[in-house]
C-alpha positions as CSV (number, residue, x, y, z in Angstrom):
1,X,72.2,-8.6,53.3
2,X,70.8,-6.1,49.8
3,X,67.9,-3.8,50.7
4,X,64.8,-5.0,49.3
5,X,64.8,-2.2,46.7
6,X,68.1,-3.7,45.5
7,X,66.8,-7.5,45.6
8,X,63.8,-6.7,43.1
9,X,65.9,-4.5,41.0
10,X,68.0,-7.0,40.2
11,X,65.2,-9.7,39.6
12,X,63.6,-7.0,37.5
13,X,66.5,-6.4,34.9
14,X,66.6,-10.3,34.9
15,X,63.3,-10.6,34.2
16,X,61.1,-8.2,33.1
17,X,62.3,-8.1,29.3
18,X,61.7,-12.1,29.0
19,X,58.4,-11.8,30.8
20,X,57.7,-8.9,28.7
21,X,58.4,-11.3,25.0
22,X,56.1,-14.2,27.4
23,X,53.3,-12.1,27.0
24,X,53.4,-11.3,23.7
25,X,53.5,-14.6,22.6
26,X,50.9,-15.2,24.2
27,X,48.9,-12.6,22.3
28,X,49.4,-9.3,24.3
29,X,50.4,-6.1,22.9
30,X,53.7,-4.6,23.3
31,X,52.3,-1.9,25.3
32,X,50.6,-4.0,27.5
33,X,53.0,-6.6,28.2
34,X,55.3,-3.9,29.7
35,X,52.4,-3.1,32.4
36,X,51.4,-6.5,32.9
37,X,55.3,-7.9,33.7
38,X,55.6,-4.6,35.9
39,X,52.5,-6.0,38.0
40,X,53.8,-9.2,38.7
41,X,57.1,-7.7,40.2
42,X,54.6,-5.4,42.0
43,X,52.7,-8.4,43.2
44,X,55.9,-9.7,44.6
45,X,57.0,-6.9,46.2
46,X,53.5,-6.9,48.4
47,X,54.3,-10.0,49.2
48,X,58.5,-9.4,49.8
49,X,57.9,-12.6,52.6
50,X,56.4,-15.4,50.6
51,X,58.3,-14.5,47.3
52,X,62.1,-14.7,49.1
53,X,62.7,-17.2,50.5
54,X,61.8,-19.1,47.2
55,X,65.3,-20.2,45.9
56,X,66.0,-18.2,42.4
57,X,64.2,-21.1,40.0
58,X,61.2,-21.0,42.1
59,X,61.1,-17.0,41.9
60,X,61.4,-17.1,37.9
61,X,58.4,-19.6,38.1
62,X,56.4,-17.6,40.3
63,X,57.0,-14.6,38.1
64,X,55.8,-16.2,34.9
65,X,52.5,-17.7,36.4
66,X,51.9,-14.3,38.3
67,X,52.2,-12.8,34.7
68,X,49.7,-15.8,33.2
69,X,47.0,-15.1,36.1
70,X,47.6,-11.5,35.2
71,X,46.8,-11.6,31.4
72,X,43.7,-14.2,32.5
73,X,42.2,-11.1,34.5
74,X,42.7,-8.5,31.7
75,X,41.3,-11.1,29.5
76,X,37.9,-11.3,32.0
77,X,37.6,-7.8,32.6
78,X,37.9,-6.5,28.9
79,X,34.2,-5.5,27.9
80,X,34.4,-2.7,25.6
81,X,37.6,-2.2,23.2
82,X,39.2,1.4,24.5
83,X,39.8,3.8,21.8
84,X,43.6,3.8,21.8
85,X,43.5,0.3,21.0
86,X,42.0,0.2,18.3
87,X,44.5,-0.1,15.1
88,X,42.0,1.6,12.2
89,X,39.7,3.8,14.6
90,X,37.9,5.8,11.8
91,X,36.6,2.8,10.3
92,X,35.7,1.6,13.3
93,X,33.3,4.2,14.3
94,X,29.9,4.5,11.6
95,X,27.7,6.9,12.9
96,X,29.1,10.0,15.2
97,X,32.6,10.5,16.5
98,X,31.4,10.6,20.6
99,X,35.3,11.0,21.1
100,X,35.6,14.1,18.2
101,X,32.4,15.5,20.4
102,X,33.7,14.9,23.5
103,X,36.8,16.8,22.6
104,X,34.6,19.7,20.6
105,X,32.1,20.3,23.4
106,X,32.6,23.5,25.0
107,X,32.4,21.9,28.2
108,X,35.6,19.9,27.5
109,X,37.1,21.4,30.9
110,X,33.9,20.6,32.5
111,X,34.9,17.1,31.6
112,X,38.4,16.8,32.4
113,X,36.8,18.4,35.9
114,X,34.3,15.6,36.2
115,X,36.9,13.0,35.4
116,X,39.5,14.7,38.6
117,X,36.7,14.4,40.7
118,X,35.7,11.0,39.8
119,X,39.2,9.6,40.7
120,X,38.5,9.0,44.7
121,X,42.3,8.8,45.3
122,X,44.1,12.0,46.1
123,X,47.5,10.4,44.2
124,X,45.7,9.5,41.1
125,X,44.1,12.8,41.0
126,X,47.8,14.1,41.3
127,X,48.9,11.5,38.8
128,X,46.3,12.5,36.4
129,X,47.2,16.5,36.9
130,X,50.8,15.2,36.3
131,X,50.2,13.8,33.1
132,X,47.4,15.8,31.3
133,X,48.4,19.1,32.7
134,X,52.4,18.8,32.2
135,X,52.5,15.6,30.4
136,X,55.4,14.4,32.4
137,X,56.8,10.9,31.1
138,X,57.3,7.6,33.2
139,X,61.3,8.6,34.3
140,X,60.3,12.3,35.7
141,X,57.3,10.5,37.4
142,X,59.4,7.7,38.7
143,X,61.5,10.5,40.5
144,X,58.9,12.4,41.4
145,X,57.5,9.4,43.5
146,X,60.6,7.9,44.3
147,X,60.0,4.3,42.7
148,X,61.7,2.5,39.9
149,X,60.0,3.1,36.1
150,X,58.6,-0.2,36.4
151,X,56.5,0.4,39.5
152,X,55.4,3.7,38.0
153,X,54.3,1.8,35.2
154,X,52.1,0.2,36.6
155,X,50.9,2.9,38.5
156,X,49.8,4.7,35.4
157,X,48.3,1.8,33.9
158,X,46.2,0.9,36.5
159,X,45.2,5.2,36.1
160,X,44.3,4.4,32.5
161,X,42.1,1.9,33.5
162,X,39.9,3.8,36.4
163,X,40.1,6.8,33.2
164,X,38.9,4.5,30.8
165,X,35.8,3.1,33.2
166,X,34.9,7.1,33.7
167,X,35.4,8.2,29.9
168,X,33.0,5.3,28.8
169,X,30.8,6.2,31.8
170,X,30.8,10.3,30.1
171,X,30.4,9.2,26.4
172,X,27.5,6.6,27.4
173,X,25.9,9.0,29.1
């Protein structure tokens, strides 16, 4: 019988490109529909013993509702806009730049020090060292940790989003 490792690689390359046009017509950006279908085979991976046995039309269907619940959540948890995402940012912002004077303060290190010490697990800290210090991309990382791209995905967007929360929590402050 195929490793588990092998099983979800396979249902990954069948999948995750479909799943990935699935959420974009449903309204999701490109960028985000790549984390999003990476989740759901995450999601299924945590759960290796209720997800198997299913026969392979059952597994496709659980992967498309996992990514629906998935997009439901974002949708409930998105209160502010993040800057990234936001097409036209300079005419979004009227008064002051907070981002420009976050950047400009001279205790920018101060900052990126606050935000390391915010992150309460040691691998995001590492993660976050990874990628601002040495801006490593998702295949170096995906080595690094020893897990498909996919997974590492994932893993970074669920670091973006802890950032974000601590970046809005600095620049409200």
């Amino acid at each position: 019988m195929p490793d588990l490792n092998s099983i979800f690689t396979e249902l990954f390359e069948t999948y995750h490109g479909s799943l990935i046009n699935f959420c974009i017509s449903q309204g999701v950006r490109a960028e985000s529909a790549e984390d999003i279908a990476s989740e759901a085979f995450t999601r299924a991976l945590a759960n290796p013993e209720k997800f198997l046995p299913l026969d392979p039309k059952q597994q496709r269907t659980w992967l498309y509702s996992a990514v629906g619940y998935i997009i439901k959540e974002n949708n409930a948890r998105i209160t502010s806009v993040p800057f990234g995402e936001i097409e036209n940012i300079e005419n979004y912002i009227t008064e002051t730049d907070k981002l420009e004077e976050f950047i400009a303060d001279e205790d920018f290190n101060g900052y990126v020090k606050q935000i390391h010490e915010e992150l309460s697990d040691e691998k995001d800290r590492e993660l976050f060292r990874l990628i601002f210090d040495r801006k490593i991309d998702y295949d170096t990382l995906s080595k690094k940790f020893g897990i498909t791209p996919g997974h590492t995905r994932v893993m970074v967007s669920r670091l973006r989003k802890k950032l974000r929360v601590i970046v809005n929590k600095i620049l409200n402050s």
